[in-house]
NUKE-686760 format. One record per atom (N, C-alpha, C): residue in three letters; atom name; x, y, z; residue number from 0. Coordinates in steps of 0.05 Angstrom, whole numbers, plus 5000, padded with zeros to 4 digits. Layout:
<node residu="Ala" atome="CA" x="X" y="Y" z="Z" num="NUM"/>
...
***
This chain:
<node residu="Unk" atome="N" x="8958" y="5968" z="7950" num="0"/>
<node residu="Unk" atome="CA" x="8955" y="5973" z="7978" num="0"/>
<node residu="Unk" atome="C" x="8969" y="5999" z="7986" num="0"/>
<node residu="Unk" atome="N" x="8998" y="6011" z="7968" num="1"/>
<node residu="Unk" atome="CA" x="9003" y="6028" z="7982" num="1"/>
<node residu="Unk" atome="C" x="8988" y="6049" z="7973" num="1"/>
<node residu="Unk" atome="N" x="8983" y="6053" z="7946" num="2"/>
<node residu="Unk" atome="CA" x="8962" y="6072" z="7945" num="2"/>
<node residu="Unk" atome="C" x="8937" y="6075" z="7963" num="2"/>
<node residu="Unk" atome="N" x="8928" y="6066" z="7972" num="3"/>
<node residu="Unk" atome="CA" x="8901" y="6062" z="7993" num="3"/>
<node residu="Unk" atome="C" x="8916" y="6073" z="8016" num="3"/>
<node residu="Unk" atome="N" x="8937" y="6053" z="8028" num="4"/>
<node residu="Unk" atome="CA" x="8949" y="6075" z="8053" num="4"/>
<node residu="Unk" atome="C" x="8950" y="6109" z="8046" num="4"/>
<node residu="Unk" atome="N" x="8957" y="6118" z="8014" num="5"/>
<node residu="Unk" atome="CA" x="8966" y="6146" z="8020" num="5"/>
<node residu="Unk" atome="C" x="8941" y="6152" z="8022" num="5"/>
<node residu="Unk" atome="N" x="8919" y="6146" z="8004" num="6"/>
<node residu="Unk" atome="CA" x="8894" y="6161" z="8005" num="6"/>
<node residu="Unk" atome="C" x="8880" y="6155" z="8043" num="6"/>
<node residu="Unk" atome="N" x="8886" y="6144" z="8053" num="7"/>
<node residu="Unk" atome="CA" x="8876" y="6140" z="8069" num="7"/>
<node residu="Unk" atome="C" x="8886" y="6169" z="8093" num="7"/>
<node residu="Unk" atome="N" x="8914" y="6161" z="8097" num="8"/>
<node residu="Unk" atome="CA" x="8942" y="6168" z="8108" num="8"/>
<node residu="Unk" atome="C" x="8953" y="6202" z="8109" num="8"/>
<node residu="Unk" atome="N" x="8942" y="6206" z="8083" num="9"/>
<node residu="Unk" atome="CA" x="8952" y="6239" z="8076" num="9"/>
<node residu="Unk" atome="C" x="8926" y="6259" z="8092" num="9"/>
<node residu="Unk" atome="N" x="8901" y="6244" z="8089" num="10"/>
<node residu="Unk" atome="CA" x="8876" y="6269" z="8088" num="10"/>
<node residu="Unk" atome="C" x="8881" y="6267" z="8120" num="10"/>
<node residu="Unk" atome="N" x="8884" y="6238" z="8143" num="11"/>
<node residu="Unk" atome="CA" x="8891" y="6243" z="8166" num="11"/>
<node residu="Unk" atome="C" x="8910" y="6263" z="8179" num="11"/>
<node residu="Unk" atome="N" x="8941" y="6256" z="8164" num="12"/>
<node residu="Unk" atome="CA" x="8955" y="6278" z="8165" num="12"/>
<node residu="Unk" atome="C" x="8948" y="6319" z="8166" num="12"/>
<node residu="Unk" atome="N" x="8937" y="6315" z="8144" num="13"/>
<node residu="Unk" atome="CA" x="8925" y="6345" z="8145" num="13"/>
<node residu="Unk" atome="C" x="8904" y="6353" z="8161" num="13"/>
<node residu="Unk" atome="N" x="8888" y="6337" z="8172" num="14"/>
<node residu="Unk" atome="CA" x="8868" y="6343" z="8187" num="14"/>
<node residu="Unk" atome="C" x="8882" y="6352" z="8212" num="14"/>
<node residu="Unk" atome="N" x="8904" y="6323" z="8222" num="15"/>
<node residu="Unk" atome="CA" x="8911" y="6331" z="8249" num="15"/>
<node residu="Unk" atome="C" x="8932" y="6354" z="8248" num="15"/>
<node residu="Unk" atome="N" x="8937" y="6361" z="8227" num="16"/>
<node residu="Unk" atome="CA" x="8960" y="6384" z="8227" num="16"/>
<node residu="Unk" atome="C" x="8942" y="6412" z="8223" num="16"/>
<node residu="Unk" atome="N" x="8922" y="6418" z="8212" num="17"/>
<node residu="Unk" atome="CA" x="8906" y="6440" z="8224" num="17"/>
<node residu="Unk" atome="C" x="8891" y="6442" z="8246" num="17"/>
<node residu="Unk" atome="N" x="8884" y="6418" z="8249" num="18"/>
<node residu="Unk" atome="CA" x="8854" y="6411" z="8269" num="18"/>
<node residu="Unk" atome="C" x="8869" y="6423" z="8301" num="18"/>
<node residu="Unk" atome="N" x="8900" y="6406" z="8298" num="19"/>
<node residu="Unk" atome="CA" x="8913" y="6409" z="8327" num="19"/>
<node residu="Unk" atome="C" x="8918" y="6439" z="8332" num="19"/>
<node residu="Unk" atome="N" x="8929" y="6455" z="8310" num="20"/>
<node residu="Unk" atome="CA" x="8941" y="6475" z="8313" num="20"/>
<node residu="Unk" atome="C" x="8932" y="6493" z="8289" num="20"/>
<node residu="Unk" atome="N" x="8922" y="6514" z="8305" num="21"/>
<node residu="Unk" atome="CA" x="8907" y="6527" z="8292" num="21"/>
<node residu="Unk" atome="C" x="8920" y="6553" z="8281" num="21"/>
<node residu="Unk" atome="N" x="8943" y="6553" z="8285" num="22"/>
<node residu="Unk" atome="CA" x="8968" y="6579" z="8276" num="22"/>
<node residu="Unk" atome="C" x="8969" y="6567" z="8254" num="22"/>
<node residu="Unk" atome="N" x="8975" y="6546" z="8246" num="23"/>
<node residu="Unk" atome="CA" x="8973" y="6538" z="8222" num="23"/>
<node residu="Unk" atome="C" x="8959" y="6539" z="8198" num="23"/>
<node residu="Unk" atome="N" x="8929" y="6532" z="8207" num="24"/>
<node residu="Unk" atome="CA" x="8914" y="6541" z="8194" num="24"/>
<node residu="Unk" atome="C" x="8910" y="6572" z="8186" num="24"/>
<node residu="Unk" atome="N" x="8917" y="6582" z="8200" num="25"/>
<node residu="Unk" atome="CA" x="8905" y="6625" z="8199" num="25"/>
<node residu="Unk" atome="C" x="8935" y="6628" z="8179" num="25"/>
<node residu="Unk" atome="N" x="8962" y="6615" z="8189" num="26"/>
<node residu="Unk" atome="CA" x="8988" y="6618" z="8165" num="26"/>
<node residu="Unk" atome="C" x="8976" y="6612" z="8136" num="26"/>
<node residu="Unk" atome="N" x="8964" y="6585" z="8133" num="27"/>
<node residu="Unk" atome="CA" x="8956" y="6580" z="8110" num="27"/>
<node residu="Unk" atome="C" x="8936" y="6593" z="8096" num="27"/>
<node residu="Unk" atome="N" x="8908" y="6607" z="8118" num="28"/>
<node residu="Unk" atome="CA" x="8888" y="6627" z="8102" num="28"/>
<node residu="Unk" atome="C" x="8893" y="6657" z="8091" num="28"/>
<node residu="Unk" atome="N" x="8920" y="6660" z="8110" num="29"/>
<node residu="Unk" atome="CA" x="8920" y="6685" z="8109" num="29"/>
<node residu="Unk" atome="C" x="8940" y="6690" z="8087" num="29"/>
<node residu="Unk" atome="N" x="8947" y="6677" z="8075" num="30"/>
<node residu="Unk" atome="CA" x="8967" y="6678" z="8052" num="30"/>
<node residu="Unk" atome="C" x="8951" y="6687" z="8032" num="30"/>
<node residu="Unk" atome="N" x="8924" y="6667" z="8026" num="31"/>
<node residu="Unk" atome="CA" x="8905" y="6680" z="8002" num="31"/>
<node residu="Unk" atome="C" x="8883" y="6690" z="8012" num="31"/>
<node residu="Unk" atome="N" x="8883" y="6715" z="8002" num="32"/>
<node residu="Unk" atome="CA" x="8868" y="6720" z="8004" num="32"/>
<node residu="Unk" atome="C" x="8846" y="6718" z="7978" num="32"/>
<node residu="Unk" atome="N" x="8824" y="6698" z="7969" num="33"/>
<node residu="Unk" atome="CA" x="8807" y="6692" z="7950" num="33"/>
<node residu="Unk" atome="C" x="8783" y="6719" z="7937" num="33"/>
<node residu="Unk" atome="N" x="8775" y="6739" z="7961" num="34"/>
<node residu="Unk" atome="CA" x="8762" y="6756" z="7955" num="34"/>
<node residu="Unk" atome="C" x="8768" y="6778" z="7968" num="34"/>
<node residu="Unk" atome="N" x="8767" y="6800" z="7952" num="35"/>
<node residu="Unk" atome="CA" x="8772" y="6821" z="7956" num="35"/>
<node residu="Unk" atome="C" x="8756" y="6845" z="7947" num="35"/>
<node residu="Unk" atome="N" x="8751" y="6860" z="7958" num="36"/>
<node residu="Unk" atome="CA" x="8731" y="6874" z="7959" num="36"/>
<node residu="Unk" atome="C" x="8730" y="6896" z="7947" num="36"/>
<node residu="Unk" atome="N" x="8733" y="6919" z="7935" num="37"/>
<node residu="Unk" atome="CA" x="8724" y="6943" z="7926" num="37"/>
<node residu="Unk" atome="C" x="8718" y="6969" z="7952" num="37"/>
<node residu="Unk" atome="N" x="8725" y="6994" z="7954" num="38"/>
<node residu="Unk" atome="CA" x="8723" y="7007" z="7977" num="38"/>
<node residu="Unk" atome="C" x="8703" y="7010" z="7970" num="38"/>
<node residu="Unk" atome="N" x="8679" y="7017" z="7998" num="39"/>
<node residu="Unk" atome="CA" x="8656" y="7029" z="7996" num="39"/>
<node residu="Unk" atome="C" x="8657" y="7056" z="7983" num="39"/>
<node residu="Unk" atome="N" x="8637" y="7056" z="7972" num="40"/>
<node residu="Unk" atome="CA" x="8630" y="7084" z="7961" num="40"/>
<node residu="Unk" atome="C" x="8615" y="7100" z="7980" num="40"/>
<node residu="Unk" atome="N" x="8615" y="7126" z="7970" num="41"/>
<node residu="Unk" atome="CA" x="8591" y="7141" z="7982" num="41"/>
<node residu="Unk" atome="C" x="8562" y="7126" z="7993" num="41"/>
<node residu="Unk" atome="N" x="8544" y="7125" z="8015" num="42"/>
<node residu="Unk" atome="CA" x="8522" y="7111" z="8013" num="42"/>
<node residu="Unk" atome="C" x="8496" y="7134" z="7993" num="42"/>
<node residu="Unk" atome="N" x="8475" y="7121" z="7993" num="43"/>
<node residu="Unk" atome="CA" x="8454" y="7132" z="7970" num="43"/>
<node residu="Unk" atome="C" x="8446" y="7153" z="7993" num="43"/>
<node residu="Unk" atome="N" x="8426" y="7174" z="7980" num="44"/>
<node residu="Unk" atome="CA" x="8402" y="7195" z="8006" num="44"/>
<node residu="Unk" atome="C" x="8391" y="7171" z="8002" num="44"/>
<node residu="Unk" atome="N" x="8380" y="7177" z="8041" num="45"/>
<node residu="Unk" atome="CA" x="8353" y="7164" z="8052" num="45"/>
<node residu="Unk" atome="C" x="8326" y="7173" z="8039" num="45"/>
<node residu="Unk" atome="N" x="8314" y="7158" z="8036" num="46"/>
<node residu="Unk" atome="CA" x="8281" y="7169" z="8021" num="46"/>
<node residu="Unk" atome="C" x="8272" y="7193" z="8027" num="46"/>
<node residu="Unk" atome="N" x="8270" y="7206" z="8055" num="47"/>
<node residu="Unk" atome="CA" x="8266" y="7227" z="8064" num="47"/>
<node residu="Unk" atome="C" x="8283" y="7243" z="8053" num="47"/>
<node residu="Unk" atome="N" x="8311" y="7237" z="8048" num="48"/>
<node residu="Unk" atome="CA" x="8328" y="7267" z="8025" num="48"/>
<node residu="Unk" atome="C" x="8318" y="7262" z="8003" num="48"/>
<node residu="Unk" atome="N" x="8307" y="7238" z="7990" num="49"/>
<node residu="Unk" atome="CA" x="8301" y="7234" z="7961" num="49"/>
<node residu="Unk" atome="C" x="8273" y="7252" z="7958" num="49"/>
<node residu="Unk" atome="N" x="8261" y="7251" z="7981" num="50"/>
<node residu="Unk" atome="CA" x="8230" y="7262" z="7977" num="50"/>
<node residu="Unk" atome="C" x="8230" y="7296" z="7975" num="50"/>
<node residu="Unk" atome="N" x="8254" y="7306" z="8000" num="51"/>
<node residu="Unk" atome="CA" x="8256" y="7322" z="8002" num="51"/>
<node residu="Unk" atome="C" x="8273" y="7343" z="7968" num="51"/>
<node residu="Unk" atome="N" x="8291" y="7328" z="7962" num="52"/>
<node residu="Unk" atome="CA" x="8303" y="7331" z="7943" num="52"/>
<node residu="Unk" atome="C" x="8271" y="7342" z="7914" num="52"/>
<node residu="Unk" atome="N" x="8258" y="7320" z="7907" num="53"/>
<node residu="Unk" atome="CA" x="8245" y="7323" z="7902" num="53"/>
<node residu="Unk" atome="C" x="8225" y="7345" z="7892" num="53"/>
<node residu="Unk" atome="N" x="8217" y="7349" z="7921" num="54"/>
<node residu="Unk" atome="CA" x="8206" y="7376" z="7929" num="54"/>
<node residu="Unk" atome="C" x="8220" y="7397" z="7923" num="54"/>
<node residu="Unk" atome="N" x="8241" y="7402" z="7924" num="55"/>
<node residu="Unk" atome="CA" x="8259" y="7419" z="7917" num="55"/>
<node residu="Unk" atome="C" x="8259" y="7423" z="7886" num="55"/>
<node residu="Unk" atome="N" x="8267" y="7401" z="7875" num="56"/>
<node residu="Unk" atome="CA" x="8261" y="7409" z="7849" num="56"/>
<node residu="Unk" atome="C" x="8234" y="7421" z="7834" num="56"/>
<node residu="Unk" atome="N" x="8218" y="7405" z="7838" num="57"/>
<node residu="Unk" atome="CA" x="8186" y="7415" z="7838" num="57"/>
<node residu="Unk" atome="C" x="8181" y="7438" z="7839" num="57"/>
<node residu="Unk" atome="N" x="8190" y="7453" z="7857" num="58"/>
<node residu="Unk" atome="CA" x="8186" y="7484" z="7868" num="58"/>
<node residu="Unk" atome="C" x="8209" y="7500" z="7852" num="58"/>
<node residu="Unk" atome="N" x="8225" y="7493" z="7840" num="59"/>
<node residu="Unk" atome="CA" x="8248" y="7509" z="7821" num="59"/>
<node residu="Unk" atome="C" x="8229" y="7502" z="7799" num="59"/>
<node residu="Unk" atome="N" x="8213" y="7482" z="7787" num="60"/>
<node residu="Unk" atome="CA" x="8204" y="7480" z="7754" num="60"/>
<node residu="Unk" atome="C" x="8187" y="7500" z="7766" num="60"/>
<node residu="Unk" atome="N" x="8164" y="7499" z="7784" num="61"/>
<node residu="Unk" atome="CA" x="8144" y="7512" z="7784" num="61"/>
<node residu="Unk" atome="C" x="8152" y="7546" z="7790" num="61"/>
<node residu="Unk" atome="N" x="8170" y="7545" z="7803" num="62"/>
<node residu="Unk" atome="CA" x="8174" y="7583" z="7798" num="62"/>
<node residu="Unk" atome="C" x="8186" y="7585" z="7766" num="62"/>
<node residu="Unk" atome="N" x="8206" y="7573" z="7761" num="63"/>
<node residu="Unk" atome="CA" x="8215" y="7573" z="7734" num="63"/>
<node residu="Unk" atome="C" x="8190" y="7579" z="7714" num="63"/>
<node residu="Unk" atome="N" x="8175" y="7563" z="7710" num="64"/>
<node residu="Unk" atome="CA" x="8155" y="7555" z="7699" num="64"/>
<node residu="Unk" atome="C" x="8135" y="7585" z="7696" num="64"/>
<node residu="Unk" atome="N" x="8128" y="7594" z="7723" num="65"/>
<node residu="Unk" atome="CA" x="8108" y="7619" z="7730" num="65"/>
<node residu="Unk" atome="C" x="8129" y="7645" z="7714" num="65"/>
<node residu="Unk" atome="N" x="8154" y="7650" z="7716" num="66"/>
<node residu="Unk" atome="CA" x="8170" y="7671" z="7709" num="66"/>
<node residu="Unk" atome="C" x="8172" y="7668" z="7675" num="66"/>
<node residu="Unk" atome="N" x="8171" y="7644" z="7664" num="67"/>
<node residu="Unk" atome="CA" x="8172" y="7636" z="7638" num="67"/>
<node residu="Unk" atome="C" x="8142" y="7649" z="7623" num="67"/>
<node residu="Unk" atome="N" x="8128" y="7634" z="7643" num="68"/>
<node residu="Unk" atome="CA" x="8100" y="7653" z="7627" num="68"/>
<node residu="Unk" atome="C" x="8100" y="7681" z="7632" num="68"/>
<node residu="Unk" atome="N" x="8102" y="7694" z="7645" num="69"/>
<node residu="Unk" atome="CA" x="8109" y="7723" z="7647" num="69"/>
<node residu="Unk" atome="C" x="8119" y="7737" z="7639" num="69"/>
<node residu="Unk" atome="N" x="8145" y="7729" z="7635" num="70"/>
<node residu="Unk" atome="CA" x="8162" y="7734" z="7609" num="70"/>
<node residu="Unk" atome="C" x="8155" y="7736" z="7583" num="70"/>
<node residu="Unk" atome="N" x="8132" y="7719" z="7570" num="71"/>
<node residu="Unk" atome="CA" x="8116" y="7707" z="7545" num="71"/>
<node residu="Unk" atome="C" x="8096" y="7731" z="7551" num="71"/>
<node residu="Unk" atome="N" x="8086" y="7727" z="7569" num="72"/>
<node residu="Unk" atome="CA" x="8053" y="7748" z="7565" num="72"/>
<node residu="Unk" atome="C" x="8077" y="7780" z="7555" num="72"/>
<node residu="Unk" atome="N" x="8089" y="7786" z="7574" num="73"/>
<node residu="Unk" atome="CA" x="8105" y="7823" z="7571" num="73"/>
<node residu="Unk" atome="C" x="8114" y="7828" z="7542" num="73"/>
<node residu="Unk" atome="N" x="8126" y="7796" z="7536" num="74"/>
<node residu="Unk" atome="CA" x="8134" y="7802" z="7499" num="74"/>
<node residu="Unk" atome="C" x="8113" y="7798" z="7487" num="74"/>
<node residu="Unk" atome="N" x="8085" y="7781" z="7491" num="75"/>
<node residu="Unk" atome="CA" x="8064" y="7779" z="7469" num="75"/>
<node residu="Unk" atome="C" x="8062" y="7814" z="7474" num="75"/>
<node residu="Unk" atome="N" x="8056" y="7825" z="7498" num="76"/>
<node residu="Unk" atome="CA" x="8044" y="7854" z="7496" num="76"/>
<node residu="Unk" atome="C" x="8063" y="7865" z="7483" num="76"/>
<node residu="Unk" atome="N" x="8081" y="7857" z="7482" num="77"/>
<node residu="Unk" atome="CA" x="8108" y="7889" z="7467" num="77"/>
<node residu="Unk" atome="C" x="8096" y="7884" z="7446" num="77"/>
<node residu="Unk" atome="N" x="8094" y="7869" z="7439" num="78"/>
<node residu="Unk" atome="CA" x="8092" y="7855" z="7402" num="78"/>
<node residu="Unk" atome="C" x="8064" y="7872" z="7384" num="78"/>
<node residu="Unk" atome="N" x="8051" y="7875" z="7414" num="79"/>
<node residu="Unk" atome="CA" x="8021" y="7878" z="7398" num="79"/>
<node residu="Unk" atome="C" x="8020" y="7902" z="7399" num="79"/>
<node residu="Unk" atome="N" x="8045" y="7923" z="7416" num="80"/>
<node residu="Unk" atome="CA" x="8038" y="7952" z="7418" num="80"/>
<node residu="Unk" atome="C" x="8057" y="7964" z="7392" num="80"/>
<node residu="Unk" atome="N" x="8078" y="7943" z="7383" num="81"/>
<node residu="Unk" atome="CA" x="8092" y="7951" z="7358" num="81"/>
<node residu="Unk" atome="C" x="8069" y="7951" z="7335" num="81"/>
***
């Protein structure tokens, strides 16, 4: 029997001792804290910088690209006037 009173007896106790007063409870949560978080990082570019970005690169291979052959054609000609 007395076991049954505690099980009964104790979970009342605790209820009415947060339930009434709620300083209590925020003393008791705020002790642990369970999760903790990591700082935000930088956020990602919006699609529109990703697109834009993009484009950007695109237009550096493709001039790259046009000056590379140019370069190739002026030395095939040196080559062929040696």
């Amino acid at each position: 029997i007395a076991k049954f009173g505690l099980y009964v007896t104790i979970p009342i106790v605790l209820m009415y001792t947060f339930a009434n007063n709620s300083k209590n409870l925020q003393k008791f949560m705020g002790n642990k804290s369970y999760i903790v978080y990591p700082p935000e990082g930088p956020r990602p570019p919006s699609p529109e910088e990703l697109r834009e970005m993009a484009r950007e690169m695109a237009r550096k291979r493709n001039s790259g690209m046009s000056m590379d052959s140019q370069r190739a054609g002026s030395a095939l000609i040196g080559q062929e006037l040696i």
